[in-house]
C-alpha positions as CSV (number, residue, x, y, z in Angstrom):
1,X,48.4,48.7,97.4
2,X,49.3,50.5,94.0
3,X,50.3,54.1,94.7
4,X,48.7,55.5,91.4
5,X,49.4,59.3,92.3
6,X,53.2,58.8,91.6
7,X,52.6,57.5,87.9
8,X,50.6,61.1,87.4
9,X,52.5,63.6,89.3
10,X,56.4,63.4,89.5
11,X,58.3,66.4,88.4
12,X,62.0,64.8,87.6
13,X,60.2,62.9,84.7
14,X,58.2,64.8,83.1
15,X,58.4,62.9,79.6
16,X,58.0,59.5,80.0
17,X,55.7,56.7,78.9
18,X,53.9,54.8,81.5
19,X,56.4,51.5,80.6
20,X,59.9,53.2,81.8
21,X,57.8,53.2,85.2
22,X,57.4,49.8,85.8
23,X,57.1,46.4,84.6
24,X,53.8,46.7,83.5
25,X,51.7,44.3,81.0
26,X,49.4,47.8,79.6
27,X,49.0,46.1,76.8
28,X,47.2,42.7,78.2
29,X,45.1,45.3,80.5
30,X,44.3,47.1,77.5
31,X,43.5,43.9,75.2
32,X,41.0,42.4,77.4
33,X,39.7,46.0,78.7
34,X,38.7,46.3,74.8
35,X,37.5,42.4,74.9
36,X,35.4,42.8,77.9
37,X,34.0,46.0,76.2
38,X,33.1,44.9,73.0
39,X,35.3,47.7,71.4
40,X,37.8,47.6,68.8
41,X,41.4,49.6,68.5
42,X,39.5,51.8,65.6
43,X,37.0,52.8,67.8
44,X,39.1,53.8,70.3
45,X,41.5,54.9,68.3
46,X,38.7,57.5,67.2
47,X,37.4,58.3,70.6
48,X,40.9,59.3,71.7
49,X,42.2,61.0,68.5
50,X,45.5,58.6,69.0
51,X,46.2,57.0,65.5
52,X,44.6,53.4,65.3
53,X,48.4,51.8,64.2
54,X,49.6,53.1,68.0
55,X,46.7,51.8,69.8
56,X,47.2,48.2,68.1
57,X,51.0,49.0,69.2
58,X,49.8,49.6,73.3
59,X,47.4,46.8,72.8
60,X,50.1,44.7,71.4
61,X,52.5,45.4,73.8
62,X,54.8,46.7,70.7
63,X,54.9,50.4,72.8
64,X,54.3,51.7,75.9
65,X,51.9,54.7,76.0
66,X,52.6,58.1,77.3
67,X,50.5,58.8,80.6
68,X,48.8,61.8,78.1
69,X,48.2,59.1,76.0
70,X,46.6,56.8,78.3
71,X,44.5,59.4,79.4
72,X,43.0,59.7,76.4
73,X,42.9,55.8,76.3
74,X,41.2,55.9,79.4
75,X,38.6,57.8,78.8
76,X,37.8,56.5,75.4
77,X,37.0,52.8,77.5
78,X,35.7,54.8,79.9
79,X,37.8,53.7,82.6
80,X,40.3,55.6,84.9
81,X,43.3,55.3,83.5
82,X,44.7,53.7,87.5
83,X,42.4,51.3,86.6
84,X,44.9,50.5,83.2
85,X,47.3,50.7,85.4
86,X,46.0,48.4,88.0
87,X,44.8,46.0,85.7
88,X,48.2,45.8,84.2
89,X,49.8,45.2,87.7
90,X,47.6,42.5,88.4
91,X,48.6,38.9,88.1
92,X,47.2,37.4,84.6
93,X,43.9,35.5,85.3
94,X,43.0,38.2,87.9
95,X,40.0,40.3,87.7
96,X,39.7,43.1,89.6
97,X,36.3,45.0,90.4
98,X,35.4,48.1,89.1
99,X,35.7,50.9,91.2
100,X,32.7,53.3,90.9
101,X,34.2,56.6,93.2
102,X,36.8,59.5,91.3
103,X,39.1,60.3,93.7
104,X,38.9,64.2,93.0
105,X,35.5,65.9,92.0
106,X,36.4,67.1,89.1
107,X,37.2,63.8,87.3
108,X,33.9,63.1,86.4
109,X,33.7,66.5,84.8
110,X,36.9,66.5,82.9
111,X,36.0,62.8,81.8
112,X,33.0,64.1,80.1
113,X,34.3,67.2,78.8
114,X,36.8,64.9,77.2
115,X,34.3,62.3,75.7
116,X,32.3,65.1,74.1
117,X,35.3,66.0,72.2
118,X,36.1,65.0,68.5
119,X,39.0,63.0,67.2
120,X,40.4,66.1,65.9
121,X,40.2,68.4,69.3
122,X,41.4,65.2,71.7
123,X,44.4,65.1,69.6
124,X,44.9,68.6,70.0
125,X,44.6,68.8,73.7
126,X,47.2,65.6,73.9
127,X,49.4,68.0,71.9
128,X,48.7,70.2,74.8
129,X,49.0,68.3,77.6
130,X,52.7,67.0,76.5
131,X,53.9,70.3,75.8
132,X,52.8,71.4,79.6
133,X,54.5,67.6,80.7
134,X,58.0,69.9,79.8
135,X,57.3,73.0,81.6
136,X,58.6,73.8,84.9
């Protein structure tokens, strides 16, 4: 079973992208996350305030995304971003099935605070959330 807590909370490394973790295929689980969706990198590029040339990086598998950065990936798709991670893990061919439950209650609520925010103020609280990634 995928221990997705110790991608999100580890306090030697606070500053690293979700590839120096593990050998993870993000970008496949991104690519057909997007396919199965009907959504293209612009869109989501959009939705999340990342820049649409580093999304077709991820999606590509040209860059591994920051765990901030998948985030706001995440909830651009819609998804949880262990689901990324999940799907990433899994064996090519392999679908897995959506989970419908958040683990904490307040998911939900911080998923939709963050889909109700512009390109301009996601990218702002990713600016945020890396600067608190470096404080103790």
């Amino acid at each position: 079973m995928l221990n997705v807590r110790k991608f999100f909370v580890n306090d030697h490394h606070r500053n690293f992208s979700v590839g120096n973790i593990a050998d993870m295929d993000i970008g496949r689980a991104l690519a057909s996350m997007l396919r199965e969706r009907k959504l293209s990198a612009a869109a989501v590029a959009k939705r999340s305030g990342l820049s649409t040339a580093s999304l077709s990086k991820y999606k590509g598998g040209k860059a591994s995304p920051s765990l901030a950065a998948l985030g706001l990936i995440a909830s651009a798709i819609g998804v949880r971003p262990s689901e990324i991670i999940a799907r990433a893990e899994a064996p090519e061919g392999v679908m897995l099935p959506e989970v419908d439950h958040l683990p904490y209650p307040d998911e939900q609520q911080m998923q939709d605070a963050l889909a109700a925010l512009s390109g301009r103020k996601r990218r702002a609280l990713l600016d945020f959330i890396q600067a608190m990634e470096g404080e103790p």
